[in-house]
TORPA-4810 file (N, C-alpha, C, O; in nm, 3 decimals):
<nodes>
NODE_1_0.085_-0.116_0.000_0.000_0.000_0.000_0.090_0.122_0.000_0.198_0.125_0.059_X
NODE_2_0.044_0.216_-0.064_0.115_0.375_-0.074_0.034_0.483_-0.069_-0.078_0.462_-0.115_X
NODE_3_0.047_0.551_-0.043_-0.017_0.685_-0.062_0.088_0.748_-0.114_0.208_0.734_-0.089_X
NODE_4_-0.010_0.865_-0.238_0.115_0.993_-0.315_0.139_1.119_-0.213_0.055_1.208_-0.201_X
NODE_5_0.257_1.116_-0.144_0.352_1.169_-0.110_0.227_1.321_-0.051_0.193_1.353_0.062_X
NODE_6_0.197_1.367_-0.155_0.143_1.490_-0.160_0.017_1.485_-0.105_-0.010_1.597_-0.061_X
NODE_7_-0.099_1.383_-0.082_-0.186_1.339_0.007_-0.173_1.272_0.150_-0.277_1.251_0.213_X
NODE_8_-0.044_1.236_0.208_-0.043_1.171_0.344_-0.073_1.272_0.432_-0.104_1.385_0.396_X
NODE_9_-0.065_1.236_0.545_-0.096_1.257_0.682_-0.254_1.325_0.670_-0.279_1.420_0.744_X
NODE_10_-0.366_1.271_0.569_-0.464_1.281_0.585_-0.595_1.234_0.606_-0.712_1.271_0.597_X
NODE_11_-0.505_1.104_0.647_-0.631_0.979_0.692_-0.631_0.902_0.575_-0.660_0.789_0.614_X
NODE_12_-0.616_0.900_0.470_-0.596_0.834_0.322_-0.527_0.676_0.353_-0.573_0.581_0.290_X
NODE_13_-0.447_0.662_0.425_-0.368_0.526_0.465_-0.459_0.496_0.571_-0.529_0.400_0.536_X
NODE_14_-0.486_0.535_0.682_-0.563_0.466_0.751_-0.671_0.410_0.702_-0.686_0.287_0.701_X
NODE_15_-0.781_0.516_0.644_-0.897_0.451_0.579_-0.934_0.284_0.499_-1.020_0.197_0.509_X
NODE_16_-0.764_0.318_0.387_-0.735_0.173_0.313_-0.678_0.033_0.425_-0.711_-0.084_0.408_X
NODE_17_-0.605_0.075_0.516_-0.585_-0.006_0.625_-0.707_-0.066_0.681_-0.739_-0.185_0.669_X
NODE_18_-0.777_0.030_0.746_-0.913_-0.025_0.835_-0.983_-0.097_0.734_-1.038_-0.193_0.788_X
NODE_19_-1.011_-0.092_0.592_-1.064_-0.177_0.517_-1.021_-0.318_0.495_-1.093_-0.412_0.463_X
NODE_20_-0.860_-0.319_0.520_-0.802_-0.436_0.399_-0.803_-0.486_0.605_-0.768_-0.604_0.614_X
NODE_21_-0.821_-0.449_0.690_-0.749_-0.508_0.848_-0.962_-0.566_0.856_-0.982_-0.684_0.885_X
NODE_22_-1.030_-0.517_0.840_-1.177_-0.567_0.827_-1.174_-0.684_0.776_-1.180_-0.795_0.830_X
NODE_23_-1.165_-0.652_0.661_-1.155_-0.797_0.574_-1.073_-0.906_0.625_-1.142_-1.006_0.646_X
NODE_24_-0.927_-0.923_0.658_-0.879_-1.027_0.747_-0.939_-1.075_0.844_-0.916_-1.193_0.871_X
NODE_25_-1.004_-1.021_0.903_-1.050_-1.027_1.049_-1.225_-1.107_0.991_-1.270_-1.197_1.062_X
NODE_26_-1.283_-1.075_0.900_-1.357_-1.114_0.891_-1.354_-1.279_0.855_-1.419_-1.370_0.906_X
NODE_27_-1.228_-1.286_0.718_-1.199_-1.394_0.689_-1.085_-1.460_0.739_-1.011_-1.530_0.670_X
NODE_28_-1.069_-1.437_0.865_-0.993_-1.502_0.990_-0.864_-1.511_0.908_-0.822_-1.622_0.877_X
NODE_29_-0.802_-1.405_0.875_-0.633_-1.469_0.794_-0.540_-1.349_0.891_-0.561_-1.259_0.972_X
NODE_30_-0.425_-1.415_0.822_-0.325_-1.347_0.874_-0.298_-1.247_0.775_-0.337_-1.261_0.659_X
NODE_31_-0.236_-1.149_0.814_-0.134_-1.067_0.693_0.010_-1.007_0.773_0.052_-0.992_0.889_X
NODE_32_0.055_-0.984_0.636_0.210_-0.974_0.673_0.247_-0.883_0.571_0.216_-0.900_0.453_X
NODE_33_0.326_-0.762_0.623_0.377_-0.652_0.524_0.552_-0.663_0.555_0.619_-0.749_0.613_X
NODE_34_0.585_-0.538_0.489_0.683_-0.537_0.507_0.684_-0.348_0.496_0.631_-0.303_0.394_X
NODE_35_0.720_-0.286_0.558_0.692_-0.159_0.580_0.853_-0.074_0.564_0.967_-0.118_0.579_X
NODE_36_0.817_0.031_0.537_0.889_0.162_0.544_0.934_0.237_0.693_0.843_0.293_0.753_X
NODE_37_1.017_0.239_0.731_1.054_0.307_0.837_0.884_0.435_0.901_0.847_0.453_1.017_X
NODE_38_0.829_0.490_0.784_0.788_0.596_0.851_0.616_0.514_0.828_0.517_0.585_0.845_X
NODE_39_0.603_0.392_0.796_0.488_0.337_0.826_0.442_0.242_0.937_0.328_0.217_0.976_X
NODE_40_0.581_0.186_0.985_0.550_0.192_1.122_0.463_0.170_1.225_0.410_0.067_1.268_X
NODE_41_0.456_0.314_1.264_0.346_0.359_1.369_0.221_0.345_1.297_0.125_0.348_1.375_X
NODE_42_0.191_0.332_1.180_0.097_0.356_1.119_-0.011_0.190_1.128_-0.124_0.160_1.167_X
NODE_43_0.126_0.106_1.054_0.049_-0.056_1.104_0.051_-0.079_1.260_-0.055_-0.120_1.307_X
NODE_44_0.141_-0.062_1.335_0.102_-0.051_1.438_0.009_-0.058_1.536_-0.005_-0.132_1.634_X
NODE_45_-0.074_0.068_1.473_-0.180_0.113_1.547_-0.333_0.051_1.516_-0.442_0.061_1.572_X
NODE_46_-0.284_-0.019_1.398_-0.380_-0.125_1.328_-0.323_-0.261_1.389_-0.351_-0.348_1.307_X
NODE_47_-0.271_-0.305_1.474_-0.203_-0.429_1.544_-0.126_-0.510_1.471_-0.127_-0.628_1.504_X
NODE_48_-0.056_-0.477_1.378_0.030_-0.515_1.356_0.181_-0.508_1.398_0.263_-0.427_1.354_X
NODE_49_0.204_-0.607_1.490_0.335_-0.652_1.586_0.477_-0.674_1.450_0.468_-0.729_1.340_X
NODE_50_0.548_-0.635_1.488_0.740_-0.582_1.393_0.800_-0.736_1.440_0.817_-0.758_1.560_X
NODE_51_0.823_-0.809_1.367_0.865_-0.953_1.376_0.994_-0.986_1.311_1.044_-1.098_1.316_X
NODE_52_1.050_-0.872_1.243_1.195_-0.879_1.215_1.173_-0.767_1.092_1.077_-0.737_1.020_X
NODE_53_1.353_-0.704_1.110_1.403_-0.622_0.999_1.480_-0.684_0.897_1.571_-0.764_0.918_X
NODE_54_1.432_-0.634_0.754_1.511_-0.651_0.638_1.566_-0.555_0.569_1.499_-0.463_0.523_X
NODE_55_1.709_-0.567_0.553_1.837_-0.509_0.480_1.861_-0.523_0.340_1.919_-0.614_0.280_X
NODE_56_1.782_-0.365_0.274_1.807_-0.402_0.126_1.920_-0.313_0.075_2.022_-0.286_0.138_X
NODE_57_1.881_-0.259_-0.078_1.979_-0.180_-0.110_1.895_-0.075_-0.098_1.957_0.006_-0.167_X
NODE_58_1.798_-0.018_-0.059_1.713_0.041_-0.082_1.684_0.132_0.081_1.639_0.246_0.095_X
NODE_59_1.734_0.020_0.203_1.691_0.069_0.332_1.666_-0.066_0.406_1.685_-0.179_0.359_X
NODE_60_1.615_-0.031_0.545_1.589_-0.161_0.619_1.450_-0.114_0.614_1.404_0.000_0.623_X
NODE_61_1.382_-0.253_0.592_1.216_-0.251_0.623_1.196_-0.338_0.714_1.258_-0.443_0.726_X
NODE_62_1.093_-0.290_0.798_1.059_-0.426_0.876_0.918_-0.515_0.871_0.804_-0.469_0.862_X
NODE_63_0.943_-0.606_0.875_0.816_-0.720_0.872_0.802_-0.733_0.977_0.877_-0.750_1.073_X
NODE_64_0.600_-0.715_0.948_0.516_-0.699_1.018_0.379_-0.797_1.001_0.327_-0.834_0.896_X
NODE_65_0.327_-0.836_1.178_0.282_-0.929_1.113_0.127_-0.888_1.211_0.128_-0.813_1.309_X
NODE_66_0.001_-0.960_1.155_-0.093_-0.946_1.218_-0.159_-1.029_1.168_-0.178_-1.054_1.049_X
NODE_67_-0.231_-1.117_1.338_-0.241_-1.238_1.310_-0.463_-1.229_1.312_-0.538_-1.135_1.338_X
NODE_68_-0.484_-1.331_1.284_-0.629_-1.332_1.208_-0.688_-1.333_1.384_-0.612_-1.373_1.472_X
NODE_69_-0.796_-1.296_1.408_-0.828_-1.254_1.519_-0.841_-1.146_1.621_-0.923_-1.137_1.713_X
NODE_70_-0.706_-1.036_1.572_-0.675_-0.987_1.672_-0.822_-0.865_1.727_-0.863_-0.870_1.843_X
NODE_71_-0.875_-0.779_1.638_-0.994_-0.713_1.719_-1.085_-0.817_1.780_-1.191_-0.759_1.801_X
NODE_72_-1.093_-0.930_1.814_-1.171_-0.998_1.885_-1.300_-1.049_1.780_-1.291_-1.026_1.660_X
NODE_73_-1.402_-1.110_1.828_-1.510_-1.193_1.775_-1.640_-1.087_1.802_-1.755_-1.120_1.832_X
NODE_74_-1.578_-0.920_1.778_-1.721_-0.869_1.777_-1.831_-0.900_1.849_-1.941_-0.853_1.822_X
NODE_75_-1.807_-0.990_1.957_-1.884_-0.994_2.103_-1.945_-1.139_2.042_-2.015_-1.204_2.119_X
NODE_76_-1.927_-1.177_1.944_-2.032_-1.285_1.913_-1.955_-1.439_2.004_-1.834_-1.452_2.023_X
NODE_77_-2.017_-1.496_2.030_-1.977_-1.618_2.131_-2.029_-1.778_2.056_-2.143_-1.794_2.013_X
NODE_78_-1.929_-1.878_2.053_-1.902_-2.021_2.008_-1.986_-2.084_2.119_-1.969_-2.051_2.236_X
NODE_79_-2.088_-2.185_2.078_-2.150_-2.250_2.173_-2.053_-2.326_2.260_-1.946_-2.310_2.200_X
NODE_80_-2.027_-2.402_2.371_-1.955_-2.501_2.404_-1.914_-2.562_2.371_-1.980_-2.663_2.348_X
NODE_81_-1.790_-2.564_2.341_-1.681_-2.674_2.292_-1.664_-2.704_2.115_-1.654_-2.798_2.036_X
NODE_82_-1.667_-2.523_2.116_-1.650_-2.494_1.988_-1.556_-2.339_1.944_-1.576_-2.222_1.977_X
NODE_83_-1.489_-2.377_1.890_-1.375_-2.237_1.836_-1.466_-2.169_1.786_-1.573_-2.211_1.741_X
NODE_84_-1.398_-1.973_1.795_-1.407_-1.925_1.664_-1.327_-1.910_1.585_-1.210_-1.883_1.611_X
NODE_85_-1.380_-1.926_1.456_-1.289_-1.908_1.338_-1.282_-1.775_1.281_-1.186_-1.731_1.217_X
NODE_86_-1.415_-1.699_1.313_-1.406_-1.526_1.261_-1.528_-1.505_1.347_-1.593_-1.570_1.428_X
NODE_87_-1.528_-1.379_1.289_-1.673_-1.334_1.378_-1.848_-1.425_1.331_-1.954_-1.437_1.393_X
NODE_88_-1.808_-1.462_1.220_-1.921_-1.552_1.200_-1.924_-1.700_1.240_-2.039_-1.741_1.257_X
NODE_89_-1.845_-1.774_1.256_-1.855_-1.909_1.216_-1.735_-1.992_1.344_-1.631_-1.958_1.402_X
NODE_90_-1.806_-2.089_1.341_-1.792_-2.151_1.475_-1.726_-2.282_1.428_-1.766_-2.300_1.312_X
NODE_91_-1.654_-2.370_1.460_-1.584_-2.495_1.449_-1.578_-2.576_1.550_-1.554_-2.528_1.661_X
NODE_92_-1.596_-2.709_1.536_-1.565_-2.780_1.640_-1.429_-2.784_1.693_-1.340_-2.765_1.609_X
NODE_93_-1.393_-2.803_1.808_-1.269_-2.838_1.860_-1.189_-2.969_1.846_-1.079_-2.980_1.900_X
</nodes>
């Protein structure tokens, strides 16, 4: 994901974040970036935990990872002795 230079710090990255971090969460996956020094704080704050830095020719980026679950199950609750898999759908154990 990018934003043009001349549009940041105006909510423009967050907006596309909270969409594409919805969608995981809905369809219980993981995602994994690899970020820019000044994006960061930005996944971050969307829960994505820094799981190691990479050394290019270009700069160090770090990979970032956020795992399927993390805003929780939207209050919705698994009958007994059953997982959730997303906010919809329930699995046996």
């Amino acid at each position: 994901m990018a934003v043009d230079p001349s549009y940041q710090r105006n909510g423009i990255g967050s907006a596309l974040l909270k969409m594409f971090c919805h969608y995981i969460d809905e369809n219980a996956l993981d995602a994994f970036v690899m970020s820019s020094p000044a994006g960061v704080r930005l996944y971050s704050n969307f829960g994505f935990k820094a799981v190691g830095v990479v050394e290019t020719k270009h700069g160090n980026f770090t990979s970032m990872l956020r795992t399927s679950g993390f805003m929780g199950n939207n209050g919705n609750v698994c009958e007994e002795g059953k997982l959730m898999a997303n906010s919809h759908h329930c699995y046996e154990e």
